[in-house]
Each structure stands twice: as structure tokens, then as C-alpha cells.
N, CA, C and O atoms as a MOPAC input file, in Angstrom:
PM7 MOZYME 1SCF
protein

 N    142.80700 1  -326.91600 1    43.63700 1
 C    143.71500 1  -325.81800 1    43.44200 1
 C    142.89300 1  -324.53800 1    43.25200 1
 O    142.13500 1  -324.37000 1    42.29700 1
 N    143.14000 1  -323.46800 1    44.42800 1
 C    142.38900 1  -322.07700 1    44.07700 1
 C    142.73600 1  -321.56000 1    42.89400 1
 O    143.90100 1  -321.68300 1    42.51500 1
 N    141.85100 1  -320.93900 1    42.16500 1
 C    142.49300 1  -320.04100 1    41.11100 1
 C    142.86000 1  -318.76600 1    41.67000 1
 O    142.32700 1  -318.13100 1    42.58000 1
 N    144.09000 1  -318.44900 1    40.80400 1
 C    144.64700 1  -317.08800 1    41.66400 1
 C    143.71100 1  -315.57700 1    41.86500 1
 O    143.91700 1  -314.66300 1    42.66400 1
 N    142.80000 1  -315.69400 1    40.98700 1
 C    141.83800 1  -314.04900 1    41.17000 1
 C    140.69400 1  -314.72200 1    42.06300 1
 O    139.68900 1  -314.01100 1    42.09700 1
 N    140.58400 1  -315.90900 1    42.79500 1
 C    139.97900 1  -316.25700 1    44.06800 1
 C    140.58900 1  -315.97100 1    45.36700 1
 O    141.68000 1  -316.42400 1    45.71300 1
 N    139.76100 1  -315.11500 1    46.15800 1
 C    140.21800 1  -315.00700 1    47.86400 1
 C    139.73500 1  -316.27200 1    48.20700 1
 O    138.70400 1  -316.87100 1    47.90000 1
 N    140.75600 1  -316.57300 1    48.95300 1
 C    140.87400 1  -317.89400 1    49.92900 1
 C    139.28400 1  -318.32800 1    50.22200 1
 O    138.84200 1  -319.42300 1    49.87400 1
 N    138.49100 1  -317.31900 1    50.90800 1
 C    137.40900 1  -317.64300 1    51.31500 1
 C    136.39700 1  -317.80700 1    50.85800 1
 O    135.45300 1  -318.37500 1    51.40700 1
 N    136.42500 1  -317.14300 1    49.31500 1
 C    135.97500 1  -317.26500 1    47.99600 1
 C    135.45700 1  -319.24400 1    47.49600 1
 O    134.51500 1  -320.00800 1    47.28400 1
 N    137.15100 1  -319.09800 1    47.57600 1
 C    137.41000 1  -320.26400 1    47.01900 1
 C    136.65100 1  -321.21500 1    48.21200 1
 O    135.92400 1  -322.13000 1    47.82400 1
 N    136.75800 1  -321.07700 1    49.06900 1
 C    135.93500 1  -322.40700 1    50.80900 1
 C    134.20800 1  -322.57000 1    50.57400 1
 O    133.57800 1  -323.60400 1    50.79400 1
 N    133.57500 1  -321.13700 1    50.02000 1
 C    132.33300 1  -321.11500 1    49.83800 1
 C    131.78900 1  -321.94800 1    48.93600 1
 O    130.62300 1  -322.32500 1    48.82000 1
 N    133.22000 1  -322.31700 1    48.00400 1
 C    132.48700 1  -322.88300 1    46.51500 1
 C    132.99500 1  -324.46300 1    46.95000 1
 O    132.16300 1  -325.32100 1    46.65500 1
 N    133.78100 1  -324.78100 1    47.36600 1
 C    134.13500 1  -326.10200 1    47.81400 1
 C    133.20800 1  -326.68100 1    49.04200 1
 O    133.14800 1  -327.82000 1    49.50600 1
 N    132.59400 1  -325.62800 1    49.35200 1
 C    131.48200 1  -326.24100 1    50.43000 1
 C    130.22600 1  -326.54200 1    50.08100 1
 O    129.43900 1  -327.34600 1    50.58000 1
 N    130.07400 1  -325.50300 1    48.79100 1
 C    128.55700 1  -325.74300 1    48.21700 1
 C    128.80000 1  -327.21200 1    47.44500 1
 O    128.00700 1  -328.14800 1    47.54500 1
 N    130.18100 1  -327.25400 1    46.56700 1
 C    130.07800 1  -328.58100 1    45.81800 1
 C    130.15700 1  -329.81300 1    46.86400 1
 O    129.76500 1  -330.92000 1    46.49400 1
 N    130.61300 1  -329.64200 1    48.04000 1
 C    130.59800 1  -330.77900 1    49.18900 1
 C    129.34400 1  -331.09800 1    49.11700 1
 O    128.92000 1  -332.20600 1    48.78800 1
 N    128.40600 1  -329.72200 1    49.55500 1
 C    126.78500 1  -330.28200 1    49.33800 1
 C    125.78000 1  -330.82800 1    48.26500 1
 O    124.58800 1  -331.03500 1    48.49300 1
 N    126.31000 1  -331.00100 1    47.25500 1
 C    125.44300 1  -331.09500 1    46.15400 1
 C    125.66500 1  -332.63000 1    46.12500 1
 O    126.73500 1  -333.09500 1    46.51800 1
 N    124.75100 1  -333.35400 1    45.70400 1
 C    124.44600 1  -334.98400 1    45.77200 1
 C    124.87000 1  -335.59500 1    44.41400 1
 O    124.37900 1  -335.04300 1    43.43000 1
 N    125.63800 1  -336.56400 1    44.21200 1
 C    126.21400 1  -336.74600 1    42.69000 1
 C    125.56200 1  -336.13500 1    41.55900 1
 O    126.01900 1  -335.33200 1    40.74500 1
 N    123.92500 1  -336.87100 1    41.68500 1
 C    123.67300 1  -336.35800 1    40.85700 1
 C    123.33900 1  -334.78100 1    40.18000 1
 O    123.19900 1  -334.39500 1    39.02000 1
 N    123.29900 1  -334.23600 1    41.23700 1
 C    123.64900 1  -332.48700 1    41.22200 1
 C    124.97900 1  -332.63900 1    40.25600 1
 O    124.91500 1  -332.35600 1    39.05900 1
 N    125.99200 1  -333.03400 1    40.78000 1
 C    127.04300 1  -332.85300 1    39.91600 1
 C    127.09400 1  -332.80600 1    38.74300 1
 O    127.19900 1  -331.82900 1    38.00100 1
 N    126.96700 1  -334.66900 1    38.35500 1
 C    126.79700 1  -335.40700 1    36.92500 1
 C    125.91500 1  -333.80400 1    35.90000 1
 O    126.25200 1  -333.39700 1    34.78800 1
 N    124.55600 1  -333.13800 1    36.98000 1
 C    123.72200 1  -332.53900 1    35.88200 1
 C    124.35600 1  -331.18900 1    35.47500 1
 O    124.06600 1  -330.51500 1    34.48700 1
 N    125.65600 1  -330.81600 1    36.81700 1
 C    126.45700 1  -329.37100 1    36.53700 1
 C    127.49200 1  -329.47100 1    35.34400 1
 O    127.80800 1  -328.66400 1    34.46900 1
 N    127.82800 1  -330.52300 1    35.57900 1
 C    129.37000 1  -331.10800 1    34.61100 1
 C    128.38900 1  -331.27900 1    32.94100 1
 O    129.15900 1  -331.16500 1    31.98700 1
 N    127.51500 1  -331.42000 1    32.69500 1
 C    126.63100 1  -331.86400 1    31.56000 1
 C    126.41400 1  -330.21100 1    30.86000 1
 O    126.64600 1  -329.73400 1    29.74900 1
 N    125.83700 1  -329.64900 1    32.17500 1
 C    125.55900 1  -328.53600 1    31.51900 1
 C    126.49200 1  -327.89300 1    30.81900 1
 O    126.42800 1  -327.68400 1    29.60800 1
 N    127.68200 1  -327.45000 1    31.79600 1
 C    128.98500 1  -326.96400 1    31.38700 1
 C    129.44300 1  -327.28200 1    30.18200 1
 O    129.65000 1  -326.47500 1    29.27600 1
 N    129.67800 1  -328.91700 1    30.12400 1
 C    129.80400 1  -329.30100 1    28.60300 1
 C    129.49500 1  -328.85200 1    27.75600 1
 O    130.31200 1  -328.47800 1    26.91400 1
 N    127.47100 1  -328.60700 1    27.52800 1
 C    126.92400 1  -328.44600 1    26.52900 1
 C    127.12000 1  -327.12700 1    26.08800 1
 O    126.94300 1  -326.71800 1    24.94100 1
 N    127.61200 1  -326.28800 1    27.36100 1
 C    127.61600 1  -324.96300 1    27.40000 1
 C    129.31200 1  -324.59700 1    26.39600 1
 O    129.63800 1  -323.59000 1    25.76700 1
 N    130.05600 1  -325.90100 1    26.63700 1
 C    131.43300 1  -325.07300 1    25.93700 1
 C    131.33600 1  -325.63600 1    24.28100 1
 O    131.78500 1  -325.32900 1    23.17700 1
 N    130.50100 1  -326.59400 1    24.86200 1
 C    130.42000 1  -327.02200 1    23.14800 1
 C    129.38500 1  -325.87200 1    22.28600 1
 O    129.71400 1  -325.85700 1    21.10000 1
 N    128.74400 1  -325.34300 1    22.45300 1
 C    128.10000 1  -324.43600 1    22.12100 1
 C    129.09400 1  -322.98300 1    21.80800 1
 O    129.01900 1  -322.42000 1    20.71600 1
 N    129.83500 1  -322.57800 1    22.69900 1
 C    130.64800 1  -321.89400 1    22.53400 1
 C    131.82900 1  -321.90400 1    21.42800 1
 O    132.44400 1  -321.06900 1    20.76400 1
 N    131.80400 1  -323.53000 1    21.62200 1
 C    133.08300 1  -323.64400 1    20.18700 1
 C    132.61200 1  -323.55800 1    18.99000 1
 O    133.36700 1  -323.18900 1    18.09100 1
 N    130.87500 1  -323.97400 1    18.64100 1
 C    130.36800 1  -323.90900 1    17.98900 1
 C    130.03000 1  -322.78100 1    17.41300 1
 O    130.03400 1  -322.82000 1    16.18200 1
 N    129.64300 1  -321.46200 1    18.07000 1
 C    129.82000 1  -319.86200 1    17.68400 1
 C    130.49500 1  -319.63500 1    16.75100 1
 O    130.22800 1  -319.21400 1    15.62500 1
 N    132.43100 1  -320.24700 1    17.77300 1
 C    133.47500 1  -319.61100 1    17.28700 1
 C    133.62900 1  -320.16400 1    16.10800 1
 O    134.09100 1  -319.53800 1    15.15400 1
 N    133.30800 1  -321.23200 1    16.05700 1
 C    133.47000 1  -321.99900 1    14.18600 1
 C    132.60500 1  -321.26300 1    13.51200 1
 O    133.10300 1  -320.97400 1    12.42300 1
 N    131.33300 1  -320.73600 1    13.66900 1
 C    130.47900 1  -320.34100 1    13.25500 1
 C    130.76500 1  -318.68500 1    12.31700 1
 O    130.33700 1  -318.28800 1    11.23400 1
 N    131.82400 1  -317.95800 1    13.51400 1
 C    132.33100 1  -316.66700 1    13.58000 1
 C    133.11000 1  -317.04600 1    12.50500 1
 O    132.71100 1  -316.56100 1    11.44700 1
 N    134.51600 1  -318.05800 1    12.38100 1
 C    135.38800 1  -317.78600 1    11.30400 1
 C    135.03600 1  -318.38500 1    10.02900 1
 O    135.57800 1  -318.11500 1     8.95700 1
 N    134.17000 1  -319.14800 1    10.19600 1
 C    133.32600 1  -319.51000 1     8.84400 1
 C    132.20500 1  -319.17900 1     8.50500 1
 O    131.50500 1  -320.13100 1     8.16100 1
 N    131.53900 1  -317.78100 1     8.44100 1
 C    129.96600 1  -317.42800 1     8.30500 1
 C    129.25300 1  -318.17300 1     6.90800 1
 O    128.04700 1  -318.21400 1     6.66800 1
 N    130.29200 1  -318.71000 1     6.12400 1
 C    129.83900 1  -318.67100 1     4.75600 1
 C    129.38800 1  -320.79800 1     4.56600 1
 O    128.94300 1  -321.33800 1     3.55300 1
 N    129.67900 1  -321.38900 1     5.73200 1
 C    130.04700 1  -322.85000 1     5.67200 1
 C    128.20700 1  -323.04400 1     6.21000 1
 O    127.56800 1  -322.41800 1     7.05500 1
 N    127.89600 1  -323.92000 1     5.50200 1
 C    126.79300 1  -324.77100 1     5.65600 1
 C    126.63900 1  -325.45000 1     6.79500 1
 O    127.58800 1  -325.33500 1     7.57100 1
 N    125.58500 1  -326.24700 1     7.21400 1
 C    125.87200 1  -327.16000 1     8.72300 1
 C    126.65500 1  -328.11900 1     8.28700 1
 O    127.41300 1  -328.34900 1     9.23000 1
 N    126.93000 1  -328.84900 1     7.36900 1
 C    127.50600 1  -330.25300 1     7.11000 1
 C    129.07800 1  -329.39700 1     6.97900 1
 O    129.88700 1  -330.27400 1     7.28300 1
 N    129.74400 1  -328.31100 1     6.72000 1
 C    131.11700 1  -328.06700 1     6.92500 1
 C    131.36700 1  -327.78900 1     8.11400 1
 O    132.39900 1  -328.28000 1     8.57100 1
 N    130.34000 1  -326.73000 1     9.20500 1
 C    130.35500 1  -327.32000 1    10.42900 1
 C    130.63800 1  -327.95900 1    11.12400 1
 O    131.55600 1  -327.85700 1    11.93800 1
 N    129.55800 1  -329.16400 1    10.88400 1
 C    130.03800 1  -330.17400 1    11.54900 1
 C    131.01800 1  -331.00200 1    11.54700 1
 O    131.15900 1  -331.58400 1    12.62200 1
 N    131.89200 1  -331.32400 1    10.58000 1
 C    132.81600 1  -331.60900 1     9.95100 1
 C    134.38100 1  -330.82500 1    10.35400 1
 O    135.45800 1  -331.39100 1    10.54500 1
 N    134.06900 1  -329.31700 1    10.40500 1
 C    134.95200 1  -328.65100 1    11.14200 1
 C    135.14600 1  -329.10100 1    12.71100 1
 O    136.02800 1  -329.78600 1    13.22900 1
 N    134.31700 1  -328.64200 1    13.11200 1
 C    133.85700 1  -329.56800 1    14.52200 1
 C    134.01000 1  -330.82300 1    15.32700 1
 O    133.89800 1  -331.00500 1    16.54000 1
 N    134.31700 1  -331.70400 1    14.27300 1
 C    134.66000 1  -332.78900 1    14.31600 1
 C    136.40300 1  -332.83700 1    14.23100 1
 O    137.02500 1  -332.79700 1    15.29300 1
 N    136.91700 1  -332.89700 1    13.32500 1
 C    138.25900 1  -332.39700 1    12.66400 1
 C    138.99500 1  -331.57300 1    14.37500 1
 O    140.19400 1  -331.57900 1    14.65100 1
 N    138.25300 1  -331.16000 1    14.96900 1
 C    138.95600 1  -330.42800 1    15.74400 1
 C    138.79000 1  -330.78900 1    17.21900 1
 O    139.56100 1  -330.59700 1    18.15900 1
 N    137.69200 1  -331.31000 1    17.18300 1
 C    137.50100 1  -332.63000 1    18.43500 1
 C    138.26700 1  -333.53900 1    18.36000 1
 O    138.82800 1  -333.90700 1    19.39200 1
 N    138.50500 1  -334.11600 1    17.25900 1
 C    139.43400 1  -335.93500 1    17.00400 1
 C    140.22400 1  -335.96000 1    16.63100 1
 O    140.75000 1  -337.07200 1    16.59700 1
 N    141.16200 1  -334.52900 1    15.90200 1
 C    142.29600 1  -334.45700 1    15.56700 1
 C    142.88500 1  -334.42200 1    13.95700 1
 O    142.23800 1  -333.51100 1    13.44000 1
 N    143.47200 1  -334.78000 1    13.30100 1
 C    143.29400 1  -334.71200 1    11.78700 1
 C    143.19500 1  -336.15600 1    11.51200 1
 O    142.32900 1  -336.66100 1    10.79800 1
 N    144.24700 1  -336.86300 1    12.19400 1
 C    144.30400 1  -338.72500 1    12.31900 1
 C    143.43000 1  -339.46100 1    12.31100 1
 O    143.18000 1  -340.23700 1    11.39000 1
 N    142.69800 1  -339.32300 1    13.52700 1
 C    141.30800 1  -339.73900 1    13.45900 1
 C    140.14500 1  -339.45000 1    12.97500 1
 O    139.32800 1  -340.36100 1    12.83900 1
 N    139.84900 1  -338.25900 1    12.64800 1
 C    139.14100 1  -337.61300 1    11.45200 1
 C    139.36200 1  -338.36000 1    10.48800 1
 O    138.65900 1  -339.36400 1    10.60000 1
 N    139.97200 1  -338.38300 1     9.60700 1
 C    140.47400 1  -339.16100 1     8.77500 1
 C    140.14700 1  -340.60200 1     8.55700 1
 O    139.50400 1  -341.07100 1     7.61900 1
 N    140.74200 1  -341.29900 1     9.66900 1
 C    139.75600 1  -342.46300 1     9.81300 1
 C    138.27900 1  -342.32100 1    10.06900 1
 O    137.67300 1  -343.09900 1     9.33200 1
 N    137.50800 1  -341.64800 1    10.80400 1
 C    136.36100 1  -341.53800 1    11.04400 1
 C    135.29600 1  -341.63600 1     9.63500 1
 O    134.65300 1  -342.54600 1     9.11100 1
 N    135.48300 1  -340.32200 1     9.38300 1
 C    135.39900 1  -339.32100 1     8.28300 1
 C    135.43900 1  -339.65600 1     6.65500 1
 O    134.56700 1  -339.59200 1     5.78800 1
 N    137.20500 1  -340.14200 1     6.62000 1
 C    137.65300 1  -339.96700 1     5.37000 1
 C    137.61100 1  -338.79000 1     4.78500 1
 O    137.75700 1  -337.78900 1     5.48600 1
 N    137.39800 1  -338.66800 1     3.34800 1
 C    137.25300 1  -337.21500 1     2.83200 1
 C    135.97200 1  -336.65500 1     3.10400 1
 O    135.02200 1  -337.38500 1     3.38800 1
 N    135.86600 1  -335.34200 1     3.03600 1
 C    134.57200 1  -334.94000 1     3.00300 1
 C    134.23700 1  -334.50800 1     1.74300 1
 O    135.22500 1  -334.49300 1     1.00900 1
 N    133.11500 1  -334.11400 1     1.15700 1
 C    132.25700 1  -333.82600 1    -0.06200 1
 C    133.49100 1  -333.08000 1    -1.00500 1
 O    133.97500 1  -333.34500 1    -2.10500 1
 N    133.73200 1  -332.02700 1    -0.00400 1
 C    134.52100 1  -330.94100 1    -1.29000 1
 C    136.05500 1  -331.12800 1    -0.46900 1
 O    136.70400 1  -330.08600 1    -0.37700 1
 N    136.62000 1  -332.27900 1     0.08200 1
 C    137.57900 1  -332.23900 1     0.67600 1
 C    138.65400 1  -331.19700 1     1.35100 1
 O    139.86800 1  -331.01700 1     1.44000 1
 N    137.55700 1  -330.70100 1     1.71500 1
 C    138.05000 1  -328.67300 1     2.69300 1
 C    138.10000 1  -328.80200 1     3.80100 1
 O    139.08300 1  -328.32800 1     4.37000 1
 N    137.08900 1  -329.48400 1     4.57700 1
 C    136.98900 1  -329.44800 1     6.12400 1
 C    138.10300 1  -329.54400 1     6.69800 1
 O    138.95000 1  -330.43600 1     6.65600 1
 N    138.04400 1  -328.10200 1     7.50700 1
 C    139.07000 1  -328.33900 1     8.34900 1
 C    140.68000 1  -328.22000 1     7.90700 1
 O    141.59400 1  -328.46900 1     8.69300 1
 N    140.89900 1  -327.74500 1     6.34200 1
 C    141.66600 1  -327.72300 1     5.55300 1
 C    142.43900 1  -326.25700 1     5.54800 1
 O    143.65100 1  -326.04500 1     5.51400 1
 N    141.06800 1  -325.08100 1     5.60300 1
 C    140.96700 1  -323.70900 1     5.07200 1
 C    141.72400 1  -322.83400 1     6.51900 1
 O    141.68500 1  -323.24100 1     7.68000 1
 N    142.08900 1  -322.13000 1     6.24700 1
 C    142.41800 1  -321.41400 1     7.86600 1
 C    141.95100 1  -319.89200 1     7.79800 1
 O    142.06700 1  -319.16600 1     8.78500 1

């Protein structure tokens, strides 16, 4: 599916380059990307909590990857039972 602020031909150049790239080209684009948005979410946790340690971090981070349910199971409480609590 083109995205709409792509010209048609836009969009053929990039579906031709990914035609060419060999799985493992892929597997290493899709990895990067990942690491790249996880990093990004990581900022933004970073931005609304300047004051949180790495272990509330990560914990935030978590909580928001797995949901509150599974957190929970994962997890259980955390130290000061906040994570992911505070808004």
C-alpha cells in the first residue's frame, strides 16, 4: 500500500530496491529499524520522566511493551510500586 505523500513512482523505486535486497539485507533493515524505534521510545520515556533512574525506566518500558496484565505477571510489584503508575 503507497503511502499517500508518495508519487506513484516514488513509491516503484522503493519496491524495486526492496525486490533487490537478499533476505538477509532485509532481516538486517527490519533489526535496525527496530532498534531504532525502540530507542526512540526510550527518549520519550526518558523526556516525561527526567527524574526516574534506569531500573524505573526500564520498568516503565516494560509496563508499556506488555501491557499492565502481563507486567504484572512478569514483574509483579516493583520496588516503590510506581512504575508505570504516575502519568
Amino acid at each position: 500500500m503507497r503511502p499517500a505523500d508518495t508519487s506513484p513512482e516514488a513509491w516503484q523505486v522503493f519496491l524495486d530496491l526492496q525486490r533487490k535486497m537478499s533476505p538477509s539485507e532485509k532481516l538486517q533493515r527490519t533489526l535496525e529499524w527496530s532498534d531504532m524505534i525502540r530507542k526512540f521510545a526510550e527518549a520519550g520515556m526518558r523526556q516525561r520522566y527526567p527524574e526516574a533512574d534506569e531500573r524505573e525506566l526500564f520498568l516503565r518500558m516494560a509496563r508499556q511493551n506488555l501491557g499492565p496484565e502481563l507486567f504484572r505477571k512478569v514483574y509483579g510489584d516493583d520496588d516503590n510500586g510506581s512504575a508505570g503508575q504516575r502519568s
